[in-house]
C-alpha positions as CSV (number, residue, x, y, z in Angstrom):
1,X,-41.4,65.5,-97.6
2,X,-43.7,63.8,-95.1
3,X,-43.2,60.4,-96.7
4,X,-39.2,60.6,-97.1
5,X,-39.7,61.8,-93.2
6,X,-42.0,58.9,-92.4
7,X,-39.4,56.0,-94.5
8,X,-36.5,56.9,-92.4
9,X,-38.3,57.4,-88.8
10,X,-41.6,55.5,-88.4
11,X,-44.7,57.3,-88.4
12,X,-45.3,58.5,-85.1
13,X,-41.7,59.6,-85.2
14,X,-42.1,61.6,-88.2
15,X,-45.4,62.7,-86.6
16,X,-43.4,64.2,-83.7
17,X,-40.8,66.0,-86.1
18,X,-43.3,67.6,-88.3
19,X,-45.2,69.0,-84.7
20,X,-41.9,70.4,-83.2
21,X,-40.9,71.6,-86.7
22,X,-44.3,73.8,-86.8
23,X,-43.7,74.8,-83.5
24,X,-40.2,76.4,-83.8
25,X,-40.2,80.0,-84.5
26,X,-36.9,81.2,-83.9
27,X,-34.2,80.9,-86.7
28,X,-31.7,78.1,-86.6
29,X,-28.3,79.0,-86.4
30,X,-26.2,75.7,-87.6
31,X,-22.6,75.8,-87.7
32,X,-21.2,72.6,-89.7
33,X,-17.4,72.3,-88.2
34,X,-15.1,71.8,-91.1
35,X,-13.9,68.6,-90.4
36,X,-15.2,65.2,-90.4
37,X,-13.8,64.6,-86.7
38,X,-14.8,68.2,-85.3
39,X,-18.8,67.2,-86.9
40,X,-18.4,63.6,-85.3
41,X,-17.1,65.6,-81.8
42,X,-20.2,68.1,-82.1
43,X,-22.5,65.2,-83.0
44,X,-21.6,63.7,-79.2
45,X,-21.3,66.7,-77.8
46,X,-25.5,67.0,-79.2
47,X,-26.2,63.7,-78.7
48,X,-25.1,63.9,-74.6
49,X,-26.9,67.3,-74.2
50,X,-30.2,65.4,-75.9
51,X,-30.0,62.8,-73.2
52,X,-29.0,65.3,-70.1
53,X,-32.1,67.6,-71.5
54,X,-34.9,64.5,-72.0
55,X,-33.9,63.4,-68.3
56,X,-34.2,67.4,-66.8
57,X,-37.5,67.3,-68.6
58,X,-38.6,63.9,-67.3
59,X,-37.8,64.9,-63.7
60,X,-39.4,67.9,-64.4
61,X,-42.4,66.1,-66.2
62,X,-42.7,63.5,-62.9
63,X,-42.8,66.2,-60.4
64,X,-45.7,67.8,-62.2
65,X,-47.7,64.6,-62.9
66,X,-47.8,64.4,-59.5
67,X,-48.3,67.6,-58.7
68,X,-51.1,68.1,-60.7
69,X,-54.8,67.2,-60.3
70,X,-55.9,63.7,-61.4
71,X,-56.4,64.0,-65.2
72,X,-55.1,67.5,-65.5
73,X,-51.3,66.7,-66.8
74,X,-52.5,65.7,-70.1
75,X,-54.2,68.7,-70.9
76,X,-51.3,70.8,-69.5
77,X,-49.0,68.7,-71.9
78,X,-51.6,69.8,-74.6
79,X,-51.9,73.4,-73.5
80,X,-48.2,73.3,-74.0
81,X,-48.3,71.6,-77.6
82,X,-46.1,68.8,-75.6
83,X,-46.8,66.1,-77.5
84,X,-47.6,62.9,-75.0
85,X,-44.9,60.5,-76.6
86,X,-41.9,63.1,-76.0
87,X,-43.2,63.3,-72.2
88,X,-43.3,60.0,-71.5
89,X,-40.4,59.2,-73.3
90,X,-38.8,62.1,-71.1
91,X,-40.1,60.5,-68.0
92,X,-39.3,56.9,-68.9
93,X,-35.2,58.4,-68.9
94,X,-35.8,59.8,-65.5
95,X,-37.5,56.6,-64.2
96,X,-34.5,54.6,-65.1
97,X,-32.1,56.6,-63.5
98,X,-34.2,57.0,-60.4
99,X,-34.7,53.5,-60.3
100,X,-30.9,52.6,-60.1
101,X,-29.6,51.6,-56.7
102,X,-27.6,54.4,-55.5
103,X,-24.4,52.0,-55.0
104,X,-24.6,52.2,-58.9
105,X,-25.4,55.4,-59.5
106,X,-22.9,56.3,-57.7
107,X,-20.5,53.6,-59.4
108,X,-21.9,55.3,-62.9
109,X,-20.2,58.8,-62.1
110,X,-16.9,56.9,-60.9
111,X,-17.3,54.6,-64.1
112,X,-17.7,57.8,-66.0
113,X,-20.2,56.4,-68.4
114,X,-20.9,58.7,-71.1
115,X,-24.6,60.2,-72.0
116,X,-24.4,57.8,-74.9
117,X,-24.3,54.5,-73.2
118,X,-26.6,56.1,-70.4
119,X,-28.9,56.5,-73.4
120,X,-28.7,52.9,-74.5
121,X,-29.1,51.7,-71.1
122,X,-32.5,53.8,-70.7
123,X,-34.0,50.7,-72.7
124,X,-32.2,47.9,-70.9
125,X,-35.0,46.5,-67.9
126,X,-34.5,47.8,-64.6
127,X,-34.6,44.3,-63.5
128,X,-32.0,43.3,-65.5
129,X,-30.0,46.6,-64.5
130,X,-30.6,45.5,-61.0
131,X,-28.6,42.1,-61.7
132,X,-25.4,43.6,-62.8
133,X,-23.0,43.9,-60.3
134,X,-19.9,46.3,-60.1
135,X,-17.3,44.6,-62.5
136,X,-20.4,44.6,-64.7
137,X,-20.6,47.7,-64.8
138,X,-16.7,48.2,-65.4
139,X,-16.8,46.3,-68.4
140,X,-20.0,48.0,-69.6
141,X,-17.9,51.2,-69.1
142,X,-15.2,50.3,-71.9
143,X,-18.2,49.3,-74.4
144,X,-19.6,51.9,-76.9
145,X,-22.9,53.1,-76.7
146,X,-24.7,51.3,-79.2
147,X,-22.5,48.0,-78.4
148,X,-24.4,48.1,-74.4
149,X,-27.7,45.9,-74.9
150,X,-25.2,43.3,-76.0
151,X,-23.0,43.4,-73.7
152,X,-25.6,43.1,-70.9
153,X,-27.0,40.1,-73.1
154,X,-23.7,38.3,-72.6
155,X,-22.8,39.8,-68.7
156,X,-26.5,38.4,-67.9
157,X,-25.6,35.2,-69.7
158,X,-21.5,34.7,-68.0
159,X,-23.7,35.3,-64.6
160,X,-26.1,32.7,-65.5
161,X,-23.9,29.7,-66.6
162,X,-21.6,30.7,-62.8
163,X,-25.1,30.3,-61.1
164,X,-25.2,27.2,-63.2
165,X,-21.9,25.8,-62.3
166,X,-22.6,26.9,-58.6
167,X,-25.6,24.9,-58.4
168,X,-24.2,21.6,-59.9
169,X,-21.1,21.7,-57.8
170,X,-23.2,22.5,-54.4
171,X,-25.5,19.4,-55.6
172,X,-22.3,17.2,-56.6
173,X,-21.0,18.1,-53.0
174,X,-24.2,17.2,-51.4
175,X,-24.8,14.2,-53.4
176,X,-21.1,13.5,-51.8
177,X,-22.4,14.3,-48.1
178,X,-25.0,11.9,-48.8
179,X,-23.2,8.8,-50.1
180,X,-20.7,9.2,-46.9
181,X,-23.1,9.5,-45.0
């Protein structure tokens, strides 16, 4: 079982599955929907919940890393069984949002993008996410989820050939002011 785990997730992932597996005591109640669409609606409905619970747990994470005596938060990630990946994963999420200008935070809630493509921007660069402007961020709103790093890719490149075309028509003017002159 460890090795099927390990194929389809990476080591370390598998790692982390196999430790939150052993730590669950409680009984699993699973409902499977009967239909394909009402499994694919419960999938998202998981899938946003994951991402909304990672970033209360990073928050939570941050305020108690710096809360806590200098090399006391790993031991009371260990006390916990907390294993150090999930934590800074956790806190990595919470970074990113913190890190957002609140003009586009703000704009994020009016753009209504879901917990999905929140998720996917997590791993996008805050410097890049600092480029983007609003209509960037409109268009990233009508992408799906697993469709954002690309569509940044391109946004970052349109912005770059503009700057590009800016530049040679400000030279090509001044070249102009020059030869009047």
């Amino acid at each position: 079982m460890n090795s099927e785990i390990t194929s389809i997730v990476g080591e370390e992932s598998a790692e982390e599955i196999l430790h939150l597996v052993k730590r669950h005591t409680s009984v699993l109640n699973i409902v499977v929907p009967t239909t394909i669409e009402e499994c694919m609606d419960r999938v998202t409905f998981l899938v946003d919940r994951q991402f909304c619970d990672a970033a209360e747990m990073g928050f939570i994470l941050l305020h108690v890393k710096h809360k806590a005596k200098h090399g006391e938060f790993s031991k009371l990630l260990e006390k916990r069984n907390v294993k150090e990946r999930t934590a800074r994963r956790a806190m990595a999420i919470a970074k990113m949002l913190m890190a957002l200008p609140e003009s586009k935070t703000a704009k994020l809630a009016v753009l209504n993008l879901n917990q999905t493509q929140l998720a996917e921007l997590s791993s996008v660069p805050i410097e890049t996410l600092k480029e983007l402007d609003d209509e960037d961020y409109e268009v990233l709103a009508e992408t799906s989820g697993n469709a954002i790093k690309k569509q940044v890719a391109e946004l970052l490149e349109k912005k770059s050939e503009l700057e590009d075309s800016q530049a040679e028509l400000i030279n090509e003017l001044e070249q102009e002011r020059l030869r009047k002159t």
